[in-house]
C-alpha positions, 0 to 999 in steps of 0.5 A: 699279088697275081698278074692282073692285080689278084690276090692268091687264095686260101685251099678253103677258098679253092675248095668252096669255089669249085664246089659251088653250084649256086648262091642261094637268096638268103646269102648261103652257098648249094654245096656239092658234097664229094663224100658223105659219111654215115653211122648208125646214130643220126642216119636213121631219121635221114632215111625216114625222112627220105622214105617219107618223101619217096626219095632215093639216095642221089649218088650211093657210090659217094657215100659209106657208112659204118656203126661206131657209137653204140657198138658195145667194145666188151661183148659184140654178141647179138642181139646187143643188151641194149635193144635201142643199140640193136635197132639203130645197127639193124636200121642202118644195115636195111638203109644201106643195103635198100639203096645200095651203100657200102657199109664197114659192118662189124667183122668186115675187117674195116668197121671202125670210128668213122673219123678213123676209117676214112682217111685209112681206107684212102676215102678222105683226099686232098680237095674234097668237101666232106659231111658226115652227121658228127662234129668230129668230121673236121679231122678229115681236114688234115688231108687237105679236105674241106670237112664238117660236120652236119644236123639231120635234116642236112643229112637227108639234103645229102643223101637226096641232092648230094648238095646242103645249104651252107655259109661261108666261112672266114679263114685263120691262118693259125702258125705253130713255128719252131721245134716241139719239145721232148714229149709234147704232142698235136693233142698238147698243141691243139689244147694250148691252142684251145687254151689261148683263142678259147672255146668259142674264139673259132666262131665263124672260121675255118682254121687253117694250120701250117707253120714248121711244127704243123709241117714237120707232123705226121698224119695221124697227129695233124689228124688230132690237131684238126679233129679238135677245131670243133672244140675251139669253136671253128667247124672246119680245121685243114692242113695244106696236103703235101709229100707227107699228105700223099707218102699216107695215102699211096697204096690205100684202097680207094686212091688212085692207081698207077697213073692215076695217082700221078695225075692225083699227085699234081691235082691235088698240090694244086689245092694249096693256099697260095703263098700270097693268099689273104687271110682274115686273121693270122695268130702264131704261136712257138712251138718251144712254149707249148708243154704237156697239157692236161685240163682241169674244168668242164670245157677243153679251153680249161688247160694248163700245163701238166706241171701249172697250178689251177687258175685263181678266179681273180687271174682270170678275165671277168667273163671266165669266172662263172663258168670257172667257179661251177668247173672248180665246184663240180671236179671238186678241185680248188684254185690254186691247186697242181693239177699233177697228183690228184688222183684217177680211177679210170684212163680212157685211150680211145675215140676219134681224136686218139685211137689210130696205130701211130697212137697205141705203137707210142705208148707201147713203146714205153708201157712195156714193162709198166703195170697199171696202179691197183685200184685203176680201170684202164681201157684201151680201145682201137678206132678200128678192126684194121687198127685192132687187127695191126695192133694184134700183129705186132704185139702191141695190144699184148703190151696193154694186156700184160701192163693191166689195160682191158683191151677191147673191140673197136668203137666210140666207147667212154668218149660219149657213153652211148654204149655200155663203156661208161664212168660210175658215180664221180669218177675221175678219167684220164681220157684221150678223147676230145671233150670233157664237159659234164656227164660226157662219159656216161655218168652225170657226176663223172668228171673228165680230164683230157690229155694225150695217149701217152699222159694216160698211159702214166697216170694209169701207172701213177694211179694220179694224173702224171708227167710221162716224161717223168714216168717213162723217162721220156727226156732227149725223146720226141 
């Protein structure tokens, strides 16, 4: 309790506060929107419906663009093979250069998965309120930004009025206390979260996550953690920005210079929840309980541990069963069953939620020297050309190439198949990307099992979905 009686307050409290241009009659708040982010897919109706109302783009310096989903990984030539993929690039070009947006073009040196993008280039900071027209922009979250996703017609809002209509949410304080164990990660943490509040457990919440394992990550792993809110339910998932948060940013293009980024420094500490902030609820969980996880079914809630067995119906709560039941009908695997050697046809390391430096630098470290299992397609796909390009300089992407991986040109790529990387027929895929529902990866009978780089990594080896700390011998290693 503060003088005068009042509570601290969360970061998502602070951010929306300082946000808020009005309060709207049917309860939502006018948002103003520090940075808006676009890609080729749900912008170009945006700027039609702009155009239609004889509209221009309200603040061009707050919003950037680049393509990411239907750019081909294997053959970049243009015209592409897929013409709808042409237009939708060659939209997106006219719209940005019309009014005056800057747009990461394909060898611009810093096109890439959006998501990936932002934070790299120093565009993502502490404080900010952030939209892009993806749901994955909750990743932005773990730089302390209050970040979400947006539908078209909020889109156009954005680009219009630099503001949107939205509700406010409620706030989780989610905890991960203790020490991870050697060779589990932030993809196992946010799948055992996942797992334990459920897919739709998040609903109405934004999910704050702190605690000594949230502390003791890096970026790019808090970056994962966030990025997966979505799947839980919750539209907006954010780490409180500290030393970590700005050893990441210093140095970057679009972060403040000398003085400058002092003055940023004390700002944006600023922005953190207060230590006797009030919370909706409050869930914590021991990080030494978490283990390597994988999924099993049609959602990312399907998770068990990577040694567990598949769950029997009857274990699980009565309203999990029918959705249980067609997972286990369509991935073609039984009750019961260890999910650990059923075998692969296809590994995926790629998408927003995998796909940074720190990601490719950890499984080349025990990929060397391995060979991908006869009969295995394995795709590696950087989230960005700076991530590529880096990749390249220091041999890593030598490494996937030598051991069996193609290694292909940034993009979204087999995360959702709106490209030419897609699963055939039914398909098994080893995958680090973050959904697994039916059809996801381009084929309606291809079935997904998510899990992290280095999982991926094993069982293209394994040629089965793998232990890595038995297959690259990952024990006493974090």
């Amino acid at each position: 309790m503060r003088k005068g009686g009042f509570m601290g307050k969360t970061l998502y409290e602070k951010v929306w506060e300082a946000h808020e241009v009005r309060k709207l009659k049917n309860g939502q708040s006018q948002l103003f929107i520090d940075l808006h982010l676009l890609h080729e897919v749900t912008s170009p109706q945006a700027f039609g419906m702009l155009k239609d109302l004889g509209l221009r783009v309200r603040y061009p310096h707050r919003t950037f663009a680049t393509v990411d989903h239907i750019v081909p990984t294997h053959d970049r030539t243009e015209p592409f093979q897929d013409p709808l993929a042409q237009s939708m690039l060659e939209a997106l070009r006219a719209n940005t250069r019309e009014h005056g947006i800057t747009f990461f073009d394909l060898g611009s040196g810093n096109q890439g998965i959006v998501h990936v993008i932002g934070p790299q280039l120093g565009l993502t900071q502490p404080g900010m309120t952030i939209a892009c027209g993806d749901s994955h922009t909750s990743t932005h979250g773990a730089f302390g930004a209050v970040a979400f996703g947006i539908g078209t017609s909020q889109v156009r809002d954005v680009l219009a009025t630099q503001t949107l209509a939205a509700q406010k949410l409620k706030v989780r304080r989610i905890n991960v206390e203790g020490r991870l164990a050697p060779g589990v990660y932030a993809k196992d943490v946010i799948l055992h979260i996942i797992r334990h509040l459920g897919v739709k457990g998040g609903l109405g919440y934004a999910y704050e996550y702190g605690g000594s394992a949230v502390e003791a990550m890096d970026m790019e792993s808090r970056m994962t953690l966030c990025n997966m809110s979505i799947e839980g339910g919750a539209r907006i998932g954010y780490v409180n920005p500290d030393e970590t948060t700005f050893q990441y940013l210093e140095g970057r293009p679009y972060v403040p210079k000398g003085s400058e980024w002092e003055e940023a420094k004390r700002r944006w500490l600023a922005w953190r929840s207060d230590p006797d902030a009030s919370y909706d609820d409050v869930v914590t969980f021991r990080a030494e309980e978490i283990a390597p996880t994988v999924t099993w079914g049609i959602t990312p809630g399907q998770a068990i541990p990577i040694d567990g067995r598949i769950p029997l119906l009857e274990e699980l709560p009565e309203e999990e069963r029918p959705v249980a039941e067609e997972a286990l009908a369509y991935m073609g695997f039984r009750p019961g069953q260890p999910i650990k050697g059923v075998p692969i046809q296809v590994a995926f390391i790629g998408s927003c939620t995998n796909a940074r430096l720190s990601d490719l630098r950890e499984v080349a470290r025990y990929l060397k020297g391995h060979k991908v299992k006869k009969g295995v397609r394995a795709l590696v796909v950087p989230g960005s050309e700076w991530v590529a390009r880096k990749a390249e300089e220091e041999g890593i992407a030598e490494v996937f190439r030598e051991a069996g991986f193609e290694w292909r040109m940034p993009g979204c790529s087999m995360c959702l198949a709106m490209n030419p990387d897609r699963l055939e027929g039914d398909e098994l895929c080893a995958s680090s990307s973050n959904r697994n529902y039916k059809g996801r990866m381009g084929s309606p009978r291809g079935r997904t099992v998510l899990m992290r780089p280095l999982m991926v990594a094993a069982a293209a080896v394994a040629g089965e979905i793998a232990d890595a700390r038995e297959v690259f011998g990952l024990a006493g290693v974090r």
